[in-house]
KOLGUVEX-649593 format. One record per residue (C-alpha): z, y, x. Coordinates in pm, 1 decimal. Layout:
// residues N
pz; py; px
Z; Y; X $
...
***
This chain:
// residues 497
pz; py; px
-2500.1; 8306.3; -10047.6 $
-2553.9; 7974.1; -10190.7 $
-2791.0; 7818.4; -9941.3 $
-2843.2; 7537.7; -10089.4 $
-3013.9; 7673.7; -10400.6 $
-3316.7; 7796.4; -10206.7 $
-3411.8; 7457.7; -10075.8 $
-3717.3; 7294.2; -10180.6 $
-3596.1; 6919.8; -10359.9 $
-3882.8; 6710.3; -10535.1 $
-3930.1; 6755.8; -10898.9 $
-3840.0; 6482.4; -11056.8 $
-3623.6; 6303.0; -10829.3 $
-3300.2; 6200.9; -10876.2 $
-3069.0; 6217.9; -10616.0 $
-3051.5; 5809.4; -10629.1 $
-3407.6; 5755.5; -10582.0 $
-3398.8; 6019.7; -10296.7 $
-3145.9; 5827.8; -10111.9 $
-3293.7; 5543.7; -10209.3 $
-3642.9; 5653.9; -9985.8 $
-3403.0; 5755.0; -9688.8 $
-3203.8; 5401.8; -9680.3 $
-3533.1; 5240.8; -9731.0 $
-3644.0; 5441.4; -9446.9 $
-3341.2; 5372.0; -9207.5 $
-3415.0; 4975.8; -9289.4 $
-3791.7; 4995.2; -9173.3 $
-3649.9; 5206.8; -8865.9 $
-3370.2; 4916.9; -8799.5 $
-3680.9; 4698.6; -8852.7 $
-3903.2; 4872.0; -8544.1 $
-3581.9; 4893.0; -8336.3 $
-3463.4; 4511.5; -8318.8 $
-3741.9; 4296.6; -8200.8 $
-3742.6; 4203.3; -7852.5 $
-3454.1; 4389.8; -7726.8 $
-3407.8; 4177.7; -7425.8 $
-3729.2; 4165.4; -7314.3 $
-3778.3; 4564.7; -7128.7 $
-3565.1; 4532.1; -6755.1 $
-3240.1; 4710.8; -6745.5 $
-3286.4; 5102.9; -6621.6 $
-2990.7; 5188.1; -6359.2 $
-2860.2; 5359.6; -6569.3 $
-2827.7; 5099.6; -6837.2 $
-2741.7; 4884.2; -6612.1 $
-2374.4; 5092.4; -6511.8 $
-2308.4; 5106.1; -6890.4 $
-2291.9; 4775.7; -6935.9 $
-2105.6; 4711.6; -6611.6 $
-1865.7; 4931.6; -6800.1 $
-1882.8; 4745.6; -7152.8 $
-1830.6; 4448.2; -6955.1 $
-1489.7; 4558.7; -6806.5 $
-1361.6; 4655.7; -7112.7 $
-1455.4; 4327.0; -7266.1 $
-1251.5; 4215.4; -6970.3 $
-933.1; 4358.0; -7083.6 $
-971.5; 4708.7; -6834.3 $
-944.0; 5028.3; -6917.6 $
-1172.0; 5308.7; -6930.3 $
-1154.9; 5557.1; -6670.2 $
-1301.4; 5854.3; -6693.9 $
-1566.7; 5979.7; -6330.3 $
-1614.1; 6324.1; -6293.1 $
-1888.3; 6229.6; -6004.2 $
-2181.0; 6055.1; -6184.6 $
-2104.3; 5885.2; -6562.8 $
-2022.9; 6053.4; -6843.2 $
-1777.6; 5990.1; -7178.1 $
-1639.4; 5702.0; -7346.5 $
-1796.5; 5767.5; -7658.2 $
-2069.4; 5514.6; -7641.7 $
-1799.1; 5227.4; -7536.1 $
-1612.2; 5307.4; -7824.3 $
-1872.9; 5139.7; -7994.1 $
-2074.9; 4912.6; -7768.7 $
-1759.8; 4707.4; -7691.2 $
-1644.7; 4609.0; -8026.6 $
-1962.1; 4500.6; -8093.7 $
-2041.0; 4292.7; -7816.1 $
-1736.7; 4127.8; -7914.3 $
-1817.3; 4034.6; -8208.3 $
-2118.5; 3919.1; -8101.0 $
-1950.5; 3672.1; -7902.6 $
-1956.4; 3845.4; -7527.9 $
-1622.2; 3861.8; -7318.6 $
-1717.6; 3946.1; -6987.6 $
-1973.9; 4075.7; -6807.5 $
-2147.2; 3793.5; -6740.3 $
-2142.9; 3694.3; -7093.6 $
-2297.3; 3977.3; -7207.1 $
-2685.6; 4052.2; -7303.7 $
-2960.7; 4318.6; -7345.1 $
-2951.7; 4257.3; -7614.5 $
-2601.2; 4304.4; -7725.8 $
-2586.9; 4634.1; -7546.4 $
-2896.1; 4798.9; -7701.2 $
-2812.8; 4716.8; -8057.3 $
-2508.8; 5005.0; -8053.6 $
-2815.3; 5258.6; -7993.2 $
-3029.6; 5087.8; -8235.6 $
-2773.0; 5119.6; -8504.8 $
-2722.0; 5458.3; -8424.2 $
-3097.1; 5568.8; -8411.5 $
-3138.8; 5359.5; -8765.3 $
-2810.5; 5615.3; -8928.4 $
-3007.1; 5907.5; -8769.0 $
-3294.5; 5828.6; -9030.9 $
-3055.6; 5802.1; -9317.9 $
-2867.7; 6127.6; -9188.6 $
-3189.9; 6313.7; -9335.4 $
-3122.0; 6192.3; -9688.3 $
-2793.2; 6415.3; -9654.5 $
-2972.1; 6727.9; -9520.1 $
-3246.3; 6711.1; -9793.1 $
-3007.2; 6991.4; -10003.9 $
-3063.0; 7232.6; -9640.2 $
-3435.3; 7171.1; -9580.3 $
-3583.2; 7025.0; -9903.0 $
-3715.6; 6668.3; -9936.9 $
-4072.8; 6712.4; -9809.7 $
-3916.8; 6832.2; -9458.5 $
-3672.7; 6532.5; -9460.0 $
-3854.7; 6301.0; -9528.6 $
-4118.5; 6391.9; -9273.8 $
-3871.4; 6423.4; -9023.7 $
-3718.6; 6093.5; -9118.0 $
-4045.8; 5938.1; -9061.9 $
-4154.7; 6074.4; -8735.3 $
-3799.9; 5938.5; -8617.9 $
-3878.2; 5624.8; -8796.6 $
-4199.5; 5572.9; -8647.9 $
-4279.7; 5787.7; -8307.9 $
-4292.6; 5658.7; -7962.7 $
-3978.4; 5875.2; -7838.4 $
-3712.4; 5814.3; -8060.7 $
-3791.6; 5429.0; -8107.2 $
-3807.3; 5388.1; -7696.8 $
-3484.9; 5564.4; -7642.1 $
-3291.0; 5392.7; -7919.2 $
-3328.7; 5073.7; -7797.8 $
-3240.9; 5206.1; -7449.8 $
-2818.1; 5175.2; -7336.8 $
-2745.3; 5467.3; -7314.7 $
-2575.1; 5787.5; -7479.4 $
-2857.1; 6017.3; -7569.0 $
-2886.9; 5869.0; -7968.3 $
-2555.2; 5864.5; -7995.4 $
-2508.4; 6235.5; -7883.9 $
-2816.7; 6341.8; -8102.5 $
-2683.4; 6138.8; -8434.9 $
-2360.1; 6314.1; -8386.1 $
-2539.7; 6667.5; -8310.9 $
-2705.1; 6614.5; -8649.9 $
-2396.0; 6523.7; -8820.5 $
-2245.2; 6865.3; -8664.2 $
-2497.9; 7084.5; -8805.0 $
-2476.6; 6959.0; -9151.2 $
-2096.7; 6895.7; -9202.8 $
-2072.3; 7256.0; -8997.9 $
-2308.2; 7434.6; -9253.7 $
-2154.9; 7270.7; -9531.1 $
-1819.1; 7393.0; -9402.5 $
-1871.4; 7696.1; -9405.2 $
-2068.8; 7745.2; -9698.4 $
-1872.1; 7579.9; -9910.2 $
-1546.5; 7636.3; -9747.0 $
-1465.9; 7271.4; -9744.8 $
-1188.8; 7121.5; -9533.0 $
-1336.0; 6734.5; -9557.3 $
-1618.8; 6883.0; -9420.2 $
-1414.8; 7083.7; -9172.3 $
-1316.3; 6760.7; -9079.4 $
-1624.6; 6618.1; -9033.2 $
-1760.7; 6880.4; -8817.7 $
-1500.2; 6869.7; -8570.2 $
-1553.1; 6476.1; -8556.7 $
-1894.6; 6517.1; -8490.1 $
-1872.1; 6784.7; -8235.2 $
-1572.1; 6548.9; -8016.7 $
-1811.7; 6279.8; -8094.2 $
-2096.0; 6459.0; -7922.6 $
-1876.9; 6628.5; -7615.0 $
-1750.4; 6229.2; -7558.4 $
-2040.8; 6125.5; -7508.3 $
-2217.1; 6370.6; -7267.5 $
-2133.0; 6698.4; -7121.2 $
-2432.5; 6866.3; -7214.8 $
-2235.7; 6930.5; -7539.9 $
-2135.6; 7242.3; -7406.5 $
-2498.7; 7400.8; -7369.8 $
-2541.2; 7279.0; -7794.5 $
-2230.5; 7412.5; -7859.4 $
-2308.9; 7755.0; -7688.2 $
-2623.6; 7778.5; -7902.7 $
-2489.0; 7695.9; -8216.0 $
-2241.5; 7968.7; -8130.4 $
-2533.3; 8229.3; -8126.8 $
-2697.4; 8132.9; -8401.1 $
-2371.8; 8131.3; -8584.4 $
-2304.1; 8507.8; -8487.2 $
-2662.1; 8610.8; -8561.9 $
-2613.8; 8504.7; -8963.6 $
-2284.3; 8691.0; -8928.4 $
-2437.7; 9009.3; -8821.5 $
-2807.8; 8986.6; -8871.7 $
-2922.9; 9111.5; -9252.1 $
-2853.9; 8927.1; -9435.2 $
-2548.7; 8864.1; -9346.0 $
-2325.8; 8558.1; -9377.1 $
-1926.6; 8596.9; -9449.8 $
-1736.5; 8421.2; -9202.0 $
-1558.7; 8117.3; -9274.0 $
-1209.8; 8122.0; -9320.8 $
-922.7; 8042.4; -9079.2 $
-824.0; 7708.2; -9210.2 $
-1145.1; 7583.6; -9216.6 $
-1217.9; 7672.8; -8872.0 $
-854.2; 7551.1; -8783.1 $
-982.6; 7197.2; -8902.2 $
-1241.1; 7182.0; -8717.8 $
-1107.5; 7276.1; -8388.5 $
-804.8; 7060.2; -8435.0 $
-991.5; 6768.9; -8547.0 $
-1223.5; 6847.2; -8239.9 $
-938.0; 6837.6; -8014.7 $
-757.4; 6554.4; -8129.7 $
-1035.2; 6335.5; -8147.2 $
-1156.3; 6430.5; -7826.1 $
-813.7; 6347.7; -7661.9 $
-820.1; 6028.9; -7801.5 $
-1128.4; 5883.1; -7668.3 $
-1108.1; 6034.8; -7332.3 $
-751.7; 5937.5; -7243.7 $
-888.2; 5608.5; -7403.7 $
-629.7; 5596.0; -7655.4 $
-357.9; 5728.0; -7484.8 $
-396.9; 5486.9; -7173.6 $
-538.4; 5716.0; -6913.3 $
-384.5; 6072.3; -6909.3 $
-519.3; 6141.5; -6529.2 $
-852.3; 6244.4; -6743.8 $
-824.3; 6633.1; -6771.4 $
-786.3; 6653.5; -6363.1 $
-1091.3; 6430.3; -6376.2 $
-1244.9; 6678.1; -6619.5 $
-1201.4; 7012.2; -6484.0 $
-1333.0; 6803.0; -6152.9 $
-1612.0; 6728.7; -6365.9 $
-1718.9; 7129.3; -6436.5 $
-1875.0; 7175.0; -6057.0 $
-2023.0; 6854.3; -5990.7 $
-2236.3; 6909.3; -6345.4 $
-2336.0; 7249.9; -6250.9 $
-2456.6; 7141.0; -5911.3 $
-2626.0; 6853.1; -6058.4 $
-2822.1; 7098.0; -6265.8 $
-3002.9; 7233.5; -5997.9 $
-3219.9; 6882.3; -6018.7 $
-3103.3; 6620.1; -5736.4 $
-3446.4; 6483.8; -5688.6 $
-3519.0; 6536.3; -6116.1 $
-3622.8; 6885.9; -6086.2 $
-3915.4; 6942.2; -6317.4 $
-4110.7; 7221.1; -6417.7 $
-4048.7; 7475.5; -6662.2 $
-4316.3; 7299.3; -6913.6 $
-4190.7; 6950.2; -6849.0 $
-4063.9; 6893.0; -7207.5 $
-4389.7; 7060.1; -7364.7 $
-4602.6; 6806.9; -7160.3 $
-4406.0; 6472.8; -7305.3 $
-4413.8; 6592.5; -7673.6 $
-4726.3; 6625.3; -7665.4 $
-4841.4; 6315.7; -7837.5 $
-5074.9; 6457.8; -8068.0 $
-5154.0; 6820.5; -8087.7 $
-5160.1; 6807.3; -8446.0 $
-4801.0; 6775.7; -8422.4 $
-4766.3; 7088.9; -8262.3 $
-5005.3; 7279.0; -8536.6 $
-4769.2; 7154.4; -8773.5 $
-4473.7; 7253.9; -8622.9 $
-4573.0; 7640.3; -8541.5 $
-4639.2; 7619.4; -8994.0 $
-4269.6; 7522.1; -9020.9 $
-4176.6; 7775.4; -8773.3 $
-4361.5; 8036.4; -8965.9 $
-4261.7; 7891.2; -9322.9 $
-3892.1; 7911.0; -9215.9 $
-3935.3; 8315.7; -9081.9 $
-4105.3; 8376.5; -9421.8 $
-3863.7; 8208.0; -9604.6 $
-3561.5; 8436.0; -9429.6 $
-3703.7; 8743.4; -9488.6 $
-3880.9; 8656.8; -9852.3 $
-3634.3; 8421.8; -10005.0 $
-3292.1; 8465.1; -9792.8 $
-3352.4; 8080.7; -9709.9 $
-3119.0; 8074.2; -9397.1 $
-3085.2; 7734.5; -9313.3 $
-3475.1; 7671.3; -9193.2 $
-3459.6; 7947.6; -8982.1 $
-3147.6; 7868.5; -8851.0 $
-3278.0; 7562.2; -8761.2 $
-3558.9; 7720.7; -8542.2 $
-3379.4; 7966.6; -8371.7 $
-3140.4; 7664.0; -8284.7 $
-3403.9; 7460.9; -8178.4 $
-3575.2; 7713.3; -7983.2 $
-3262.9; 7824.7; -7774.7 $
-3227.0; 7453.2; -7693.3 $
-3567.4; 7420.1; -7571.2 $
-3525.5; 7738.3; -7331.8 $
-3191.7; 7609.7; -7217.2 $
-3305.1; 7275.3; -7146.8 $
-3633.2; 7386.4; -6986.7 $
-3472.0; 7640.1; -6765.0 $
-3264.3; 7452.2; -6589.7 $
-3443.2; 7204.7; -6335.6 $
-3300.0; 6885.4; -6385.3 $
-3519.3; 6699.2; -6654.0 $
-3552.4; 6368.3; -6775.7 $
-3727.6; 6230.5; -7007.4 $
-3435.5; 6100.2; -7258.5 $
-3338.1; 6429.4; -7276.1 $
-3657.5; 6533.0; -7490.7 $
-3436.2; 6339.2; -7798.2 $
-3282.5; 6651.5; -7793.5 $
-3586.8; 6841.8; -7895.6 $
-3685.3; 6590.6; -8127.2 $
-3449.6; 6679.0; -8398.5 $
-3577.0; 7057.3; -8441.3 $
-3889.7; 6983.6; -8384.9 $
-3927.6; 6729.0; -8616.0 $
-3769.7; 6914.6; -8895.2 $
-4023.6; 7206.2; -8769.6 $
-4298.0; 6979.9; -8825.4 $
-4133.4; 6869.4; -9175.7 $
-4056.5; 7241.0; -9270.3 $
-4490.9; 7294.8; -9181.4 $
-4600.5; 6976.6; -9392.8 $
-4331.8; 7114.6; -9710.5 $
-4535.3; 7458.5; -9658.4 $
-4865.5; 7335.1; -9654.4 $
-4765.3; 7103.3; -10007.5 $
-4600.1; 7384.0; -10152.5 $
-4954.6; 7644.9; -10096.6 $
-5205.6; 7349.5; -10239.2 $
-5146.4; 7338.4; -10610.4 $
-5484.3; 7072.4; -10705.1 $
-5461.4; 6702.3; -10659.0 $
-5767.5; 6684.6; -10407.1 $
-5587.6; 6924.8; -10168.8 $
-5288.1; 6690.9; -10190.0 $
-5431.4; 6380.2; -10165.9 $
-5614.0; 6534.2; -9817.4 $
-5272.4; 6621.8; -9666.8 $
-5118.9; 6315.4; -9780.5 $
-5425.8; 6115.2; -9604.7 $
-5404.2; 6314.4; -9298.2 $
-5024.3; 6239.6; -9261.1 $
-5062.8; 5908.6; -9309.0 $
-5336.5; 5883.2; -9032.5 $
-5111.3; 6099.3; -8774.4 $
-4863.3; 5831.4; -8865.9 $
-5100.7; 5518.3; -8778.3 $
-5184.2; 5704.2; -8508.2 $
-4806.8; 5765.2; -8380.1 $
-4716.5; 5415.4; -8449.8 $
-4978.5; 5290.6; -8208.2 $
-4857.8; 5487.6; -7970.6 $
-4502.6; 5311.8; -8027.0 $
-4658.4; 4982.3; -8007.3 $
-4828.2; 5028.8; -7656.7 $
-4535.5; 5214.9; -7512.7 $
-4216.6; 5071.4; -7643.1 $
-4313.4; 4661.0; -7701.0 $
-4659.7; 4665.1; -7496.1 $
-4602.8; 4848.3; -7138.8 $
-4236.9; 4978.1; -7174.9 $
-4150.5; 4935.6; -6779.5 $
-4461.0; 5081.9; -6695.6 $
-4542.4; 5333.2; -6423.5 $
-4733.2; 5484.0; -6583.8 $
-4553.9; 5503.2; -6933.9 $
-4405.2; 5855.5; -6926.9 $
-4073.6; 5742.8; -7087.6 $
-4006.6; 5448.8; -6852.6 $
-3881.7; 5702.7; -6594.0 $
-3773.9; 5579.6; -6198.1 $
-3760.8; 5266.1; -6400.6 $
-3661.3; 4906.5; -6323.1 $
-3974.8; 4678.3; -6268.1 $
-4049.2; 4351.2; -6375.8 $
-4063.5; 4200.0; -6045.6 $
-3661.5; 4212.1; -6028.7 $
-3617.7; 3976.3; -6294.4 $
-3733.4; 3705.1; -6092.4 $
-3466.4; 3770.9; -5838.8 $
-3168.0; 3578.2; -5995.1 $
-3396.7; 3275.6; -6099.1 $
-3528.6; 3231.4; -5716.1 $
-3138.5; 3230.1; -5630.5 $
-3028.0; 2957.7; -5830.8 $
-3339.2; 2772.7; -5758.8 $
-3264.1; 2824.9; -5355.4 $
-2863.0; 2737.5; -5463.7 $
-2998.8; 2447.7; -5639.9 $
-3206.4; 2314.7; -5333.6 $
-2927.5; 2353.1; -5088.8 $
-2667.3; 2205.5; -5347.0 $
-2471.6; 2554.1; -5332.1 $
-2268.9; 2558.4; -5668.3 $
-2102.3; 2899.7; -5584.7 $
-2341.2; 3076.1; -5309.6 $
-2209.0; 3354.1; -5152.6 $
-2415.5; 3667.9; -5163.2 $
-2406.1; 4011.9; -4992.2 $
-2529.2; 4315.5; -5103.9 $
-2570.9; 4581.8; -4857.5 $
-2738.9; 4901.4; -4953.3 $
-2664.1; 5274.8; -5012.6 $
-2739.8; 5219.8; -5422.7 $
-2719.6; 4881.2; -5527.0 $
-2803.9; 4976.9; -5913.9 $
-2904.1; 4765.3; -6129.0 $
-2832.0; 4483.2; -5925.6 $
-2454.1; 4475.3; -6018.1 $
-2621.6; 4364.1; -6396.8 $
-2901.4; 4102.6; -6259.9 $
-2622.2; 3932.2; -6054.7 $
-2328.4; 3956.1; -6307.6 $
-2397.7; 3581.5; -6363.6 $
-2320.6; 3506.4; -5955.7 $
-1931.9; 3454.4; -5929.6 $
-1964.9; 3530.1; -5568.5 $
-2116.0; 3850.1; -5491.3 $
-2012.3; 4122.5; -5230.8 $
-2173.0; 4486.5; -5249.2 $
-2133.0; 4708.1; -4884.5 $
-2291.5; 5017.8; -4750.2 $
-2519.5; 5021.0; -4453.3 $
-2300.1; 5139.5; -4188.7 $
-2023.9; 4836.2; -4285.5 $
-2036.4; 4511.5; -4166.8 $
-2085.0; 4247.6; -4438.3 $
-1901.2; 3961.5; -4487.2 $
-2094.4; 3565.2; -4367.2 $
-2283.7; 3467.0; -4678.5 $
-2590.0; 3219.9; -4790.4 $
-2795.3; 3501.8; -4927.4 $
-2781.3; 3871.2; -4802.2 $
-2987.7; 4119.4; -5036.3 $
-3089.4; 4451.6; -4843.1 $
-3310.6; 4750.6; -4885.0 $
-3612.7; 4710.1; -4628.5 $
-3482.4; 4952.8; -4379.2 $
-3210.1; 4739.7; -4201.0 $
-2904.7; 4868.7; -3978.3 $
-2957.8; 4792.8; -3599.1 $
-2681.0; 4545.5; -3605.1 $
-2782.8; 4350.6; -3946.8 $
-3154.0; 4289.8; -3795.2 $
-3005.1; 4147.8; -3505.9 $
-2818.6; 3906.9; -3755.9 $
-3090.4; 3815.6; -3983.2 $
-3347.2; 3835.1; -3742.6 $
-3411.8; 3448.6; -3761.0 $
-3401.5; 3487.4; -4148.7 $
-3698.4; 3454.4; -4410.1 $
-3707.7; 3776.9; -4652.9 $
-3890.0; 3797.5; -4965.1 $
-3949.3; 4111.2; -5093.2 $
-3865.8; 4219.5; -5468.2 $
-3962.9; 4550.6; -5626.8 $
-3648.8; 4707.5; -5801.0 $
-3845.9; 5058.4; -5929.1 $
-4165.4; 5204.4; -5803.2 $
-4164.1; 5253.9; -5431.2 $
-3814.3; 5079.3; -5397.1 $
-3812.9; 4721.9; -5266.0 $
-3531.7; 4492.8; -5141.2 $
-3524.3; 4192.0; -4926.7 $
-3359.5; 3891.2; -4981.9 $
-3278.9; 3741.7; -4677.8 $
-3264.3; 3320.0; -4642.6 $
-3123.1; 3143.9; -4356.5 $
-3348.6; 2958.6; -4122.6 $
-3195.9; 2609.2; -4238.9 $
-3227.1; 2663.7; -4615.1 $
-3497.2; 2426.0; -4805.6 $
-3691.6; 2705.2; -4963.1 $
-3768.1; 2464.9; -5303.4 $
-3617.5; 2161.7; -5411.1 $
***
């Protein structure tokens, strides 16, 4: 079956003007995406990636932790780049050099619609390509460092160089498909869950009527070999760190027991409840989702309900298992954005007069207005809010004043290098806020620090440290809501110049 030839394109179109509208698109998203980068605090989680990136702009090597990180995938990127951008150490490095990889990535995930327009039909793409361009969700987590728009670009990529590999039998495409898919399992471990429901929605077009031929051997042996050398290459870092597949297999059982939530077990619904920006959207998704079963069983389009049964399984598998946050909702994004596209393409497709048009075309404009407000207040206006349901255990404002009161104490007690001791069971994100300190030592409670000028402590203090700084002054910083620290300032010290 040619599946390609039962996909909706727009009459009159050429395929230049098309991809014209999609890199037009991807520009206005790159657009949304750049300004003020460095202005949101660094999330903990941020903050260890660039800890990383700043290593490897030191000349280390990447080192693969089975206990709490994940792949190398995003480095790949994020270090060259900073580079470039002038940054060669940690302490040279900026927000906003680290959250441009993501923003470049969330920018090609807009274009990557233009090349699945031959799949879903223009109308769906490009309705898709705008609620990525313009929607709260993807715009806050692209300009946040970490690996979820990477993974989802290359999950997209997957799906269309997969299809088109098998379809067409194509070994460039092959190719492609086992880049993506390395791409996507170097960057997270939750590969393996996407990878397990492609795999049933690939057997289901095998065996359900009407049924797909298999691809042939070569093609799939392109794919997996592509998959596995690419993958071997970014987690031994090029060759540099073999020690990785111990590290990986060690990997297997601390993921698993991670999944049972660690303090970010949610409920079933959790996903549901942050989608729901408008529940228009959701209207207009469950037309695509019935547009794509009519178009199986009336017009043997595969691909759209491919797409849904896809999409669904990945909703059940990421609901179902406790641990939730709120990045991983990108996920979900993809399907049910093209959901909401496939509805919209329906709707066009059912109202043949110009009046009926022109209402749908007003009414998507105004859910767009509507959506892009809702960007503005969450992503530039309150984006380290508590109560902004993205900015999750986030890092508050309150920290960033923390390194400017140290220099300013340093600078009233003529301290050029001043010593400073960390001493807490998670010390995340201060590793980042203190990268510019050349003197720093981090320690756990039950150690005993090293003298210093400054010690920096959560508020519940070891026996033996309060005895020590019980002649100090503290002033109290919030890192993330309901987490302070102290910072600690000897008796002696002039607090101001």
């Amino acid at each position: 079956m040619n599946a390609e030839s039962n996909a909706p394109t727009a009459p009159g179109l050429s395929p230049s003007i098309r991809w014209a509208i999609f890199i037009a698109l991807a520009l206005l998203a790159l657009a949304i995406r750049l300004p003020a980068l460095g202005a949101r605090p660094m999330h903990t989680d941020e903050s260890i990636n660039a800890y990383i990136t700043g290593q490897l702009l030191a000349g280390g090597t990447y080192h693969y932790d089975p206990q709490d990180r994940h792949g190398p995938a995003l480095f790949v990127v994020a270090e060259p780049l900073a580079r470039l951008l002038g940054a060669r150490d940690l302490a040279g490095l900026t927000e906003t050099e680290l959250r441009l990889t993501p923003v470049l990535f969330g920018s090609v995930m807009v274009l990557l619609f233009g090349a699945a327009v031959e799949l879903f039909g223009f109308t769906a793409c490009l309705v898709a390509a705008l609620l990525f361009t313009l929607a709260p969700l993807p715009v806050y987590y692209s300009r946040y460092f970490i690996h979820e728009t990477l993974f989802v670009a290359a999950n997209f990529g997957l799906i269309l160089a997969g299809w088109r590999a098998w379809q067409k039998n194509s070994l460039p495409a092959a190719a492609l498909a086992g880049f993506c898919a390395a791409v996507m399992l170097a960057a997270k471990e939750t590969a393996g869950l996407h990878f397990f429901a492609l795999a049933l929605v690939c057997l289901g077009a095998c065996f359900l009527p009407p049924r797909e031929k298999l691809p042939r051997f070569k093609v799939v042996a392109v794919a997996f070999a592509v998959l596995i050398f690419v993958a071997t290459l970014l987690f031994t870092w090029f060759g540099q760190n073999w020690s990785v597949f111990v590290d990986l297999v060690q990997a297997v059982p601390r993921f698993a027991a991670r999944a049972g939530g660690e303090g970010h077990q949610k409920a079933f619904g959790y996903y549901l409840h942050l989608l729901d920006l408008t529940l228009v959207l959701y209207i207009v998704a469950a037309a695509g989702l019935y547009a794509a079963a009519y178009d199986a069983v009336n017009r043997a389009g595969k691909p759209p309900i491919l797409l849904v049964t896809y999409g669904t399984l990945i909703f059940l598998i990421y609901s179902a298992i406790p641990y939730k946050t709120p990045w991983l909702a990108l996920n979900l994004w993809l399907p049910f954005a093209l959901a909401c596209g496939l509805g919209v393409a329906a709707c066009w497709e059912q109202i043949t007069n110009a009046a009926g048009r022109w209402a749908v075309a007003i009414a998507g404009a105004f859910l767009l207005v509507v959506l892009s407000g809702q960007t503005k207040v969450l992503v530039f206006d309150h984006p380290a809010d508590e109560q902004n349901p993205f900015a999750y255990a986030h890092t508050g404002e309150d920290l960033l004043g923390l390194p400017a009161r140290l220099e300013q104490l340093a600078a009233a007690n003529q301290l050029s290098s001043p010593r400073i001791d960390v001493v807490a069971t998670d010390a995340w994100p201060l590793p980042w806020y203190l990268r510019k300190f050349s003197s720093v030592g981090y320690w756990q409670p039950g150690q005993d620090p090293a003298p210093a000028d400054f010690y920096i402590t959560a508020t519940d203090l070891p026996a033996a440290l309060s005895t020590r700084l019980k002649d100090y002054r503290s002033e109290f910083f919030g890192v993330r809501p309901g987490v302070l620290i102290t910072l600690w300032i000897p008796p002696s010290f002039k607090l101001s110049p």
